[in-house]
N, C-alpha and C positions, 0 to 999 in steps of 0.2 A: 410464761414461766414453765422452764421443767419440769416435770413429775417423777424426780428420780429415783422414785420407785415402781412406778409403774415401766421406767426405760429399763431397769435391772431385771426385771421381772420378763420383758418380749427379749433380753439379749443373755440364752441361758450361757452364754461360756462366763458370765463376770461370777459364777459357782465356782468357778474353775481357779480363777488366776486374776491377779490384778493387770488389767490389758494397757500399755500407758505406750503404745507402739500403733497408735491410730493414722500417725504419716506414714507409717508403713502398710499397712493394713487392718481395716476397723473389725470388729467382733461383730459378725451381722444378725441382725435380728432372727424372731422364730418365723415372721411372716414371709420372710424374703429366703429363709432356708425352705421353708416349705414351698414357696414355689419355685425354687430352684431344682430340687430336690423330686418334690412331686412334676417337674415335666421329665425329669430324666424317665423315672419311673414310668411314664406316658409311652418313652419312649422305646422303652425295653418291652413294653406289654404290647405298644399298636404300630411300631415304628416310627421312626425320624421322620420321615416326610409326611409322613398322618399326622403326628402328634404336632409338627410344626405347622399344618394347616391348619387344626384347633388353636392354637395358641395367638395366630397371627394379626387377631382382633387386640390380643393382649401384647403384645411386641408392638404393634402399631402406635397402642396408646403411648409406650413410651416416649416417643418424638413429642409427644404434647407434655408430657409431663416435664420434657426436658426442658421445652421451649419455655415453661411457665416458670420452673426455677431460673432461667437463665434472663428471663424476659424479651424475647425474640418470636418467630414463627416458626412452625413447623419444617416446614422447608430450608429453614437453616440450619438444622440440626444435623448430622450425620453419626451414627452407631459406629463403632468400630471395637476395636478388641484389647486396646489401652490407648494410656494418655502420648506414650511414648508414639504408639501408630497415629495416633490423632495427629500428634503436631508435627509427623514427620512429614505426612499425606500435605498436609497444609506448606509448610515450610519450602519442601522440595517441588510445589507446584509452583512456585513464586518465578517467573522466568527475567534471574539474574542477568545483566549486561556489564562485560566490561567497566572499571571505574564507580561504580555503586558501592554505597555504604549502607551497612548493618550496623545499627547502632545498640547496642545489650547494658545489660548490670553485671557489676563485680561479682555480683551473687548469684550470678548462672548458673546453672547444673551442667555436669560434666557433659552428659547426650547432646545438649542442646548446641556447648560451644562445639564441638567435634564438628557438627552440621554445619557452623560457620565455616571451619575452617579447609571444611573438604567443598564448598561452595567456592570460597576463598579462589583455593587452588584451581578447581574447578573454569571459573568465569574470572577469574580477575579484579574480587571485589573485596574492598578494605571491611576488615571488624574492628569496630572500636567500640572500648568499654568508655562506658559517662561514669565520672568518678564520683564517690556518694559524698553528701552532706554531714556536717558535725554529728549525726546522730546514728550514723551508718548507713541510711537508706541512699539508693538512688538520688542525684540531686538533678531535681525540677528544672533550676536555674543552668544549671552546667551542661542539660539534655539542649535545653534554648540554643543556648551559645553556642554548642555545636550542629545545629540542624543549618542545612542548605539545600540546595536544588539537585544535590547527588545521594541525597539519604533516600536511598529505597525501602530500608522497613524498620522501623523499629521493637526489639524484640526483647521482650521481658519477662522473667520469671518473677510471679506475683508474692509467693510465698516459698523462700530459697526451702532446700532440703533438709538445711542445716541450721536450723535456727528459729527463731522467733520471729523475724521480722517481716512487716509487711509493705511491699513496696508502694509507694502513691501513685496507685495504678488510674485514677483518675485522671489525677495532674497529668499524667504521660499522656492519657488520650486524647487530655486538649492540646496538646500541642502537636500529635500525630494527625488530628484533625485540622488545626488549620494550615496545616503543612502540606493536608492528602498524601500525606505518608500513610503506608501500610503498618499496620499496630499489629502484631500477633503475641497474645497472651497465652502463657504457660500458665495453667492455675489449679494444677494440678492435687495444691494442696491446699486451694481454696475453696474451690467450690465443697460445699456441704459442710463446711467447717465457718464462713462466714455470707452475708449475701452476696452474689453474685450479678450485675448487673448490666448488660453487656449496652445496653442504652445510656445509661451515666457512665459508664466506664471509656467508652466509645473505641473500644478494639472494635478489630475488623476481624479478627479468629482465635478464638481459644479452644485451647484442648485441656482436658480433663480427663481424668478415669474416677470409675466405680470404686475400686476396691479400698481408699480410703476414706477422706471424712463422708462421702455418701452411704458407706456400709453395702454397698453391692458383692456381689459375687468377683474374684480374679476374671480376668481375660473382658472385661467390659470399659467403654472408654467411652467420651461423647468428643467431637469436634463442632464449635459453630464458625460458621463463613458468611459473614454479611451480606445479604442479598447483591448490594452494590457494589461488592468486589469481585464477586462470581465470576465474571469473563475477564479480569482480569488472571485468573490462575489455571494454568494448565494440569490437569491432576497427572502425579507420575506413570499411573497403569493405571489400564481401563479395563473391565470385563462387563459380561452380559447385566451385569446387573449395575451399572453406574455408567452405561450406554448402552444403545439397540444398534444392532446390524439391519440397517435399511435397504442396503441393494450389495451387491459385490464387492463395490469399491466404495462403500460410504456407511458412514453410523452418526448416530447423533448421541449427544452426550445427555446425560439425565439435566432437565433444568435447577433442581437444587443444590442443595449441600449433599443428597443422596449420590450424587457422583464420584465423591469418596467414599466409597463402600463398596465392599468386595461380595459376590454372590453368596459364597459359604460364611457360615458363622456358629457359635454355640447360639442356639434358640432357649436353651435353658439358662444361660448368662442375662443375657435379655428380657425377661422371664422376671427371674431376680431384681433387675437394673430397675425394669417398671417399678414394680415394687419398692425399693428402695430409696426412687426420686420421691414417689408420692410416701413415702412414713417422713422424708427430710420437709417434705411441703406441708403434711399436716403436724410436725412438730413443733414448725416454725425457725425460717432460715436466721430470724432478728433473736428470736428467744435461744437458738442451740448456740450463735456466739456469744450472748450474752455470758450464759454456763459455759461455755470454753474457756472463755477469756477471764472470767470469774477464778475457775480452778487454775488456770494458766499463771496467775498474778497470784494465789496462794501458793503455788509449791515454788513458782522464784522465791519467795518471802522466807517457805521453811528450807530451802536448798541453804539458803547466803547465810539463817543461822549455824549450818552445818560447818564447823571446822576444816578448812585446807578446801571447801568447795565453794569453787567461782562461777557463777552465774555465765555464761558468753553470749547468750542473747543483745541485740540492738534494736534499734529504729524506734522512729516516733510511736509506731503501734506496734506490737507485740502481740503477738497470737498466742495459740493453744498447744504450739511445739514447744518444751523447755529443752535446751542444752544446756550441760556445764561440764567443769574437767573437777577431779579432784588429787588434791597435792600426791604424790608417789602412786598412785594407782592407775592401772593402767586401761583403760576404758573396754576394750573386750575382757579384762576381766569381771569390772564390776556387772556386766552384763551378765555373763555364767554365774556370779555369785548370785543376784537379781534371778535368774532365771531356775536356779535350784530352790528357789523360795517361792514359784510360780507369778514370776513379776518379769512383766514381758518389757523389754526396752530395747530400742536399736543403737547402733556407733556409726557416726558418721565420721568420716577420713576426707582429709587433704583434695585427692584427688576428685574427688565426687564433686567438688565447687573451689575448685585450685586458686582462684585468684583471691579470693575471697580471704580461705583460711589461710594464702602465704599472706597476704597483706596484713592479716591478725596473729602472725605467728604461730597458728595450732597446728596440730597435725592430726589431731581425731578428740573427737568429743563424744559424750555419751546423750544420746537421744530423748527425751520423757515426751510424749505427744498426748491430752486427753484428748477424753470427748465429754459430750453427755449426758453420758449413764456411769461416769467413773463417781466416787465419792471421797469426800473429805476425808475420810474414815483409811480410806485406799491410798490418798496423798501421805498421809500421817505414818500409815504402816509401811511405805515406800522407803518416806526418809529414815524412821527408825532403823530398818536394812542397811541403810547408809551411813549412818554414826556407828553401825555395828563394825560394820567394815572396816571404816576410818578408824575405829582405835582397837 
């Protein structure tokens, strides 16, 4: 169980504002700013490359901490500097052939279908969306009946941008598993927000970033790569530090997932990141969606009592993101009204998950994301802004 008061109390900006924009960016703790914070300051006082010698016991540990949340090894882990670099490093090492199929959901994020479709053009190889089930999700059954011996990866966004729903990310890896299809999960707005499980899940690579439901610092990401697809993928660039120069004409590539990673990086992002995995590990990755999905299923409840506001959330399970639209108003406005009352919320638009929102007719929806450390109290004072509005 949550202690959400002790969580309001390590995260000083909820003084500040009611934060309900945690898929966009979480409110990070005091522990994770101070070590943010305090390596910069390391850095100004002894220098970058002294202070990242001290530190590199502490950046190390990360990889274990990552592997623990994720349930994997060290070695599969890779740091990188978002979710967006993570799955591209993953993605673009994949070495497409002529006639191969990518198989996605409706509910793909803009970045990720764009990467199809320049692969597409690219090599020669079909994207095709599995069309979802009565309840909006992905359909299981429909993923089946179209798999054959020409589907090269199957590639899914775990938790869309725009919405609540959570796709049956399981379901998918059993059937990329008995297929030996390649599985690559976007989960970006998963991990830290509910368990993550890359053994029951049975993808073969997810990417992630820090900056939202993990509460890390911007500019930090994790990728994992299954030990046993390793030499299956050719990473897009290589430098000194995700291969060694062995003779003139030869290098070898790093044996892990560390082979996507680049030499340079923020050492104080990482820093943070450490920090940030282990407060999501000792809070408990079962008990924070417990409280997400708690508050997530109260403020749907008080939204639909709200006059002229529709709910547009789907799927069997429903997370900790809420969207809705409300009748004549126009969604970046209620944002700026929200935001002059210090109530942080994002808009999601069409373009950002195309197939999705023209299949449901929307054109932009107004974002509510918790976490946590939000409160009832927070929910309540939300909507009341909202019926302000509305009349």
């Amino acid at each position: 169980m949550i202690d959400l008061a002790r969580a309001r109390e390590l995260t000083p900006g909820t003084a500040n504002t009611v934060h309900l924009n945690n898929a966009g960016a979480s409110l990070p703790s005091t522990p994770v700013l101070e070590a943010t914070v305090g390596h910069l300051r390391l850095e100004g006082e002894i220098g970058g490359y002294e202070a990242a010698a001290r530190a590199a016991e502490r950046v190390e540990a990360a990889y274990g901490s990552a592997a623990r949340l994720l349930n994997c090894s060290p070695d599969e882990i890779a740091i990188v500097d978002s979710a967006t670099r993570a799955w591209d490093l993953a993605f673009y090492a994949i070495p497409f052939r002529p006639g191969d199929r990518i198989l996605t959901s409706k509910a793909e994020y803009a970045s990720n279908f764009i990467a199809y479709l320049q692969v597409a053009r690219r090599h020669g190889v079909s994207v095709e969306v599995v069309p979802n089930d009565g309840l909006g999700q992905l359909s299981v059954d429909a993923l089946r009946a179209m798999m054959d011996e020409r589907v090269r990866l199957i590639s899914v966004t775990h938790i869309p941008t725009n919405g609540g729903l959570v796709n049956p990310a399981a379901e998918i890896g059993k059937i990329a598993a008995e297929a030996g299809v390649l599985y690559l999960l976007d989960a970006c707005q998963s991990v830290g927000q509910i368990p993550v499980d890359v053994e029951q899940i049975r993808c073969d690579i997810l990417s992630t970033t820090g900056r939202k439901y993990l509460r890390a610092p911007r500019g930090t990401g994790l990728l994992y790569v299954r030990r046993s697809v390793l030499d299956q993928l050719d990473p897009p660039f290589l430098d000194l530090r995700s291969a060694r120069w062995t003779a003139p004409d030869r290098f070898e590539i790093q044996p892990g997932a560390r082979r996507f990673e680049n030499w340079e990086y923020g050492v104080a992002g990482r820093v943070g990141l450490a920090t940030a995995i282990e407060e999501t590990l000792a809070w408990g990755p079962e008990d924070i969606r417990d409280r997400v999905y708690l508050l997530g299923d109260t403020l749907r409840e008080r939204l639909a009592a709200i006059p002229g506001c529709t709910v547009r959330d789907v799927g069997a399970e429903r997370c900790g993101i809420v969207t809705f639209t409300l009748d004549g108003v126009a969604a970046e406005t209620i944002k700026e009204y929200l935001a002059e009352r210090r109530i942080n919320v994002s808009v999601s638009r069409a373009p950002s998950t195309l197939l999705d929102m023209t299949d449901r007719d929307i054109s932009e929806l107004v974002r509510a994301s918790v976490h946590y450390y939000n409160s009832e109290e927070e929910l309540a004072r939300f909507c009341e802004e909202l019926t302000r509005l509305r009349t």
